[in-house]
N, C-alpha and C positions, 0 to 999 in steps of 0.2 A: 409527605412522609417518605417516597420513595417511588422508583419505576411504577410499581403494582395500582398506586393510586394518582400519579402525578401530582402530588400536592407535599412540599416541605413542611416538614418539624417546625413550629413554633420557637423563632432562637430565644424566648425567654425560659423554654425548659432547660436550657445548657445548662442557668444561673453562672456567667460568663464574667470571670473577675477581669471587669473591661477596665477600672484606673491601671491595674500593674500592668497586663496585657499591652494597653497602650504603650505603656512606658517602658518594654521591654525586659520585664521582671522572670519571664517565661523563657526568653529567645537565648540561646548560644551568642556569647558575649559579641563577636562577629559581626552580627547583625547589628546590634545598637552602636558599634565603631561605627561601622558605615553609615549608617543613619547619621551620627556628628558629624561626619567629616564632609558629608554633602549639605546637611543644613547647615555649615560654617562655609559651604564655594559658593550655596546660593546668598549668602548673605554679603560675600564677597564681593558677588557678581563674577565670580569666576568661569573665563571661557580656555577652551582646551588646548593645550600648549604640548600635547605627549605626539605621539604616531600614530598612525590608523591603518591597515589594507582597506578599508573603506573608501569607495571613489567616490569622496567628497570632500567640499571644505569644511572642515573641523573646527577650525578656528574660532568660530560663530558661537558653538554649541555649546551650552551651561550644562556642566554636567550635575552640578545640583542638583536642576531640576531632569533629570534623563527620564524620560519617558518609556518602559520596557514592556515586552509580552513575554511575562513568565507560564509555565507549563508545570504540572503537577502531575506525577504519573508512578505507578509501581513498577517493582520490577522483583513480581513473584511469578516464578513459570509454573504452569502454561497458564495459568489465567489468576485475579483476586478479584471476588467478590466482594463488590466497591463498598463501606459504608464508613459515615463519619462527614460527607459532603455536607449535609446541611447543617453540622456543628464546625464546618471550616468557613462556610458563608456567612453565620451568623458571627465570626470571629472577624470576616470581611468587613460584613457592615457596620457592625460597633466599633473597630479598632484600626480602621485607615484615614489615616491623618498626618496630620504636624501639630506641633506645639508653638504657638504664639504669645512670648511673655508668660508663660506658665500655663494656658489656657490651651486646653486643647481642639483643633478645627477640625472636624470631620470631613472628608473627602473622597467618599464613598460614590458620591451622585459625581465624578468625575472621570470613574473606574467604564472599564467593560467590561463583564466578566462572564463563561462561558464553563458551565458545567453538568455531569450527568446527575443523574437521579441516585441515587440510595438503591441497592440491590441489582445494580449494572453490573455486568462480569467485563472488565479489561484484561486484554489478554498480552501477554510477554514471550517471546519466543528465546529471549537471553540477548538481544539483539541492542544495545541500548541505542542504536540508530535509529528501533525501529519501536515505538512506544505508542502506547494508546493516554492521551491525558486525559485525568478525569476534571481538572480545571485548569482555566486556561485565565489570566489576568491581562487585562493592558492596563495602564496606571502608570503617575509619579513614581518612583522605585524606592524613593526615600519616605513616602507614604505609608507603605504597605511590609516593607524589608522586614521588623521587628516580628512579623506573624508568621512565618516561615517555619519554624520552627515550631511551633505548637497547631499549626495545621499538618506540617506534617504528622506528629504524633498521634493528631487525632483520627487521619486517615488510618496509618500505621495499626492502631490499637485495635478500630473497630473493624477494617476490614481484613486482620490477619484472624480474630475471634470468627467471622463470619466464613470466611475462607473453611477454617477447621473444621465449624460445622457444619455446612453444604458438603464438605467430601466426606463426614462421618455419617450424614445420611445418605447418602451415595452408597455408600458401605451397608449400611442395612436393606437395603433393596424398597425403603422406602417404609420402614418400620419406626414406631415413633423414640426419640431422645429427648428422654430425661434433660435438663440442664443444672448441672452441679459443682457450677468450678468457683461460687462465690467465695468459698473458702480458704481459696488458693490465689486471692488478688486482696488486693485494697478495696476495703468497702466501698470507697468513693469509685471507684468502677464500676461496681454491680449495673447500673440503671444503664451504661452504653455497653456493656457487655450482654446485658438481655438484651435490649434493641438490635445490637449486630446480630445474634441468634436468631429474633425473632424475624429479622431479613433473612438470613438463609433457610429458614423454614419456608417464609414465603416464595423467595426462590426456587425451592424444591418443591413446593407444591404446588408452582406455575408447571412445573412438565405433567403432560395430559397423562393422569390414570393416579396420580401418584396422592397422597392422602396423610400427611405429614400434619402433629399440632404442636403447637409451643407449649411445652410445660416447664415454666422458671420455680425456682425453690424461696426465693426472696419477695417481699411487694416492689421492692427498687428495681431487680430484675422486669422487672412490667411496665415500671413508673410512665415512660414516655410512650408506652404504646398501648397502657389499658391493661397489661395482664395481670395477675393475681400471684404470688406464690403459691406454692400447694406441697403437700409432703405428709405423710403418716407418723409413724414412729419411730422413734430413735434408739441404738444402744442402751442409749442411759435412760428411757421409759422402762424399758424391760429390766433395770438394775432397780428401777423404784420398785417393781412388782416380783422382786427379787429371783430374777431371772425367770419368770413362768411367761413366755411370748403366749400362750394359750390366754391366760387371762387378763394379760395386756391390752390382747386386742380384743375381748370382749368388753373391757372396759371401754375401750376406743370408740367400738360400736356402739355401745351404750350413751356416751356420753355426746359423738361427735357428730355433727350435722351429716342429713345424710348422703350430702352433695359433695362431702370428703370421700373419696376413694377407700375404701379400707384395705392395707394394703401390709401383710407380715413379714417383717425384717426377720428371718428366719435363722443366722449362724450366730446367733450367742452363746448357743451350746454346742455351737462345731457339729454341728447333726441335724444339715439344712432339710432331709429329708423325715427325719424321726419328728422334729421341730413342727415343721409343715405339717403333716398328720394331724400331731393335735392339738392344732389351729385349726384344721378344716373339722374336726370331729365337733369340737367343743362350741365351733360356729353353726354347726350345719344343726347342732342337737334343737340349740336355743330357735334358730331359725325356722326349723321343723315342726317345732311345738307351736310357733306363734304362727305359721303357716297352716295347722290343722285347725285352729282356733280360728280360723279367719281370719287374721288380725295380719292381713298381705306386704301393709304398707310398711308395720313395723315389722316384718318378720325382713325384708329389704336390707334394714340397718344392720343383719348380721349376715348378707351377700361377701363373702372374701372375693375382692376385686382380683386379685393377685399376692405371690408370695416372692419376696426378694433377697434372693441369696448376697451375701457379701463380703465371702470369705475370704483371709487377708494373702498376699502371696507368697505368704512364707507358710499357711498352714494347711494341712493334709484335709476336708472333710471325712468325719469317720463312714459317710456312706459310701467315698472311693477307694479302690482296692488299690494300693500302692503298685507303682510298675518300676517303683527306681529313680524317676527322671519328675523332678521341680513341677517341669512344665506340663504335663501331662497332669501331674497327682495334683498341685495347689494351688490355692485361691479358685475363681470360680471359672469352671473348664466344661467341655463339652458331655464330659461323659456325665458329671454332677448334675447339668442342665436335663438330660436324659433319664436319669435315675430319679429326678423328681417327676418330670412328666408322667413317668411310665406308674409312677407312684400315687400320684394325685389323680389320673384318670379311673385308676381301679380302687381310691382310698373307702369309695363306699361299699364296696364285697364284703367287709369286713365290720362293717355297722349294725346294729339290728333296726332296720329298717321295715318298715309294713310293705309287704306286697304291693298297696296303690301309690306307696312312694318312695318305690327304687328307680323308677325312672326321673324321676323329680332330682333325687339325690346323684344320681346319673350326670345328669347336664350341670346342677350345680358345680361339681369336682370338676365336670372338664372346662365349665367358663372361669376356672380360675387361671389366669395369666401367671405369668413368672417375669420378671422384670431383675435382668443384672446387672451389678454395681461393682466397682471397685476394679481399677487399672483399666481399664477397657480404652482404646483408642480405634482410628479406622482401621489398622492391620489386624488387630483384634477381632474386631469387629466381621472383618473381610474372611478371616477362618473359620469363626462362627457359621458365617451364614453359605459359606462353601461346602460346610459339612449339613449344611441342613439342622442345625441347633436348634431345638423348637424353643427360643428366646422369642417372646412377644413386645418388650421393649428393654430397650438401652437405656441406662442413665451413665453419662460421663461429665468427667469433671477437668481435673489439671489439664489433661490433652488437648482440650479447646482452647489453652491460654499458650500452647508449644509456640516459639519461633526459634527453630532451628534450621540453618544452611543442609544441616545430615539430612533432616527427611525432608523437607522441603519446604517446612513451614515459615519460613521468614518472606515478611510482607513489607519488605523495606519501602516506603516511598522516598521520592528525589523531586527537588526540585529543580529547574534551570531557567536562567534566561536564553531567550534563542532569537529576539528580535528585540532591537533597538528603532524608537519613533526619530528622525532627524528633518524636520520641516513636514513636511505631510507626507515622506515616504520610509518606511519602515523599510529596514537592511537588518540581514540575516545578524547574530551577534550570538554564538555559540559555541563554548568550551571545545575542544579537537575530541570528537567521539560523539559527540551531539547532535539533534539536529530537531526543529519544529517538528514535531507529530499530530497526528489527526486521529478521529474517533469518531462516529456516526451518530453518538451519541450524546455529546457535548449540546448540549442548548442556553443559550442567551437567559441570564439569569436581570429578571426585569428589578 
């Protein structure tokens, strides 16, 4: 599955459309030219008639059948957090061949190939001399050409999602993220967009001290690595209970196992802090009761895990005091974040509570978490936590799927050939700008 366990992914989870695949149905047209016009020299028997700096005789050599070591590598600075390698392997072993009379040959067990684990960090200095590959090919070239393209993409897609979120937990100082961007791709992404998350979590919680969990919103977000979805309530629950979040989420509690989180979407009425209130009063009542009753286990189901503001970045909440300025007053901001805390720690002073359970009522209010949503990315995230924002978890969404040149998020991968096979000695063969690179981490993929 990746560095953490050294064991790869099962290539039948891809579900890997291997007839077009083979046939180039995937690839930048480029590639399948080439592929004909070498399966028509070998069939020729065509030997090479062009020029070479190569010091050697030319003459000889079929370039149909050329023999190359291609290199796979990014080039996101200062580093990308690799994932996508064992859905470019399993594109290897299924889809390198020729076609014979219509029939196609497999020619995988002919290949060398040499690559890192799932959740490797290769690093880029902007140098394209100077590259780390995360796989490396020798092989027939007319074999394997047509896959070039769709390994790229796949490296591309998963390890730019994985990149985004290793440095937005970076950004929280190790505080856990939400993952919420299924909404903002193609469904058929969800299952490698959890999986690339669900690497950088791991990632992140290979550095010693640090305590990071995967939480996806989808079951396809989990699919290939066992997680679950998970998620509370929605805008539109609270529109069926006709805007009352109070008895929303008593129903919630009521009805919902009690291994769900209970967790209150608080700005449907733009009064993230009035909202929250009486969510916590109208929980804590039921809770209370069935708590003096002895009755511990179900008194549990109306525990408020946390409240989650989400307000939009065009609107004011009415419990911030306008200063003038967008960024300061809307969507969900530090001082909102503050106004709740300071709110929910003391929501029980104002209960009528029994003397032997205002400390009960005490700890309740303050193990309630607060968990924000809506536009959040690492720079966000990174002023938050500079200010000391008592924010217990992040949920982010679009920002995880950014590749942009401006902040830094493109994860372009390249391919190249950089060495050509000619009788049993391999000679350098690399574009002007090029050059073989190495990585410590490459290993011989059996």
């Amino acid at each position: 599955m990746s560095t953490f366990n050294q064991k790869r992914l099962d290539k039948e989870i891809f579900q890997i459309d291997v007839e077009r695949m083979r046939r180039g149905w995937y690839s930048d047209a480029y590639f399948p030219n080439t592929v004909r016009i070498l399966d028509a020299l070998a069939k020729q028997g065509y030997t090479f008639s062009g020029r070479t700096d190569l010091d050697v005789d030319a003459r000889k050599i079929q370039n149909g059948d050329i023999v190359v070591e291609m290199q796979f590598f990014t080039r996101r600075a200062p580093f990308a957090l690799v994932v996508g390698v064992d859905e470019a392997l399993a594109i290897l072993q299924e889809c390198t061949g020729t076609f014979d009379d219509g029939k196609f040959i497999n020619t995988y067990d002919r290949m060398e190939v040499w690559a890192v684990h799932d959740g490797t960090f290769a690093r880029y200095d902007g140098d394209p001399m100077s590259v780390e590959p995360v796989i490396k090919v020798r092989g027939r070239y007319r074999d394997f050409a047509v896959l070039e393209t769709s390994i790229l993409g796949v490296l591309t897609e998963a390890s730019r999602v994985a990149t985004n979120v290793y440095n937005v937990l970076v950004a929280t100082k190790g505080k856990d993220v939400l993952f919420f961007p299924a909404r903002f791709a193609h469904y058929k992404l969800q299952a490698l967009h959890g999986y690339a998350y669900s690497i950088a979590v791991q990632a992140f919680y290979a550095k010693p001290g640090q305590n990071s969990h995967a939480f996806v919103s989808t079951d396809d977000q989990g699919a290939w690595w066992g997680g679950k979805g998970g998620g509370t309530i929605a805008h539109a629950s609270i529109a069926c209970f006709l805007g009352d979040t109070a008895e929303t989420m008593i129903q919630f509690a009521r009805v919902m196992p009690l291994e769900v989180p209970r967790i209150a979407l608080v700005d449907f009425q733009n009064d993230c802090v009035g909202t929250s209130l009486q969510v916590m009063e109208r929980m804590f009542k039921v809770y209370s009761e069935l708590w003096q009753a002895g009755k511990h286990d179900e008194a549990r189901r109306y525990k408020l895990f946390a409240v989650r503001p989400d307000t939009s970045g065009n609107m004011r909440d009415v419990s911030v005091e306008p200063l003038g300025d967008k960024e300061l007053d809307c969507g969900v901001n530090p001082r909102l974040v503050w106004a709740l805390r300071t709110a929910m720690d003391n929501a029980y002073k104002s209960w009528h509570v029994p003397p032997d359970m205002v400390e009960l009522a005490r700890q309740w209010c303050r193990d309630v978490k607060i968990v924000v949503t809506g536009g959040f990315n690492a720079t966000k995230i990174k002023h938050f936590e500079d200010l000391d924002v008592p924010v217990d978890i992040y949920g982010v969404g679009s920002s995880l799927l950014e590749n942009s040149s401006k902040n830094g998020s493109n994860t372009d991968y390249t391919a190249d050939i950089v060495k050509v096979k000619i009788g049993d000695v391999w000679y350098p063969m690399a574009k002007v700008g090029r050059q073989p690179g190495d990585n410590p981490n490459l290993v011989r993929v059996q």
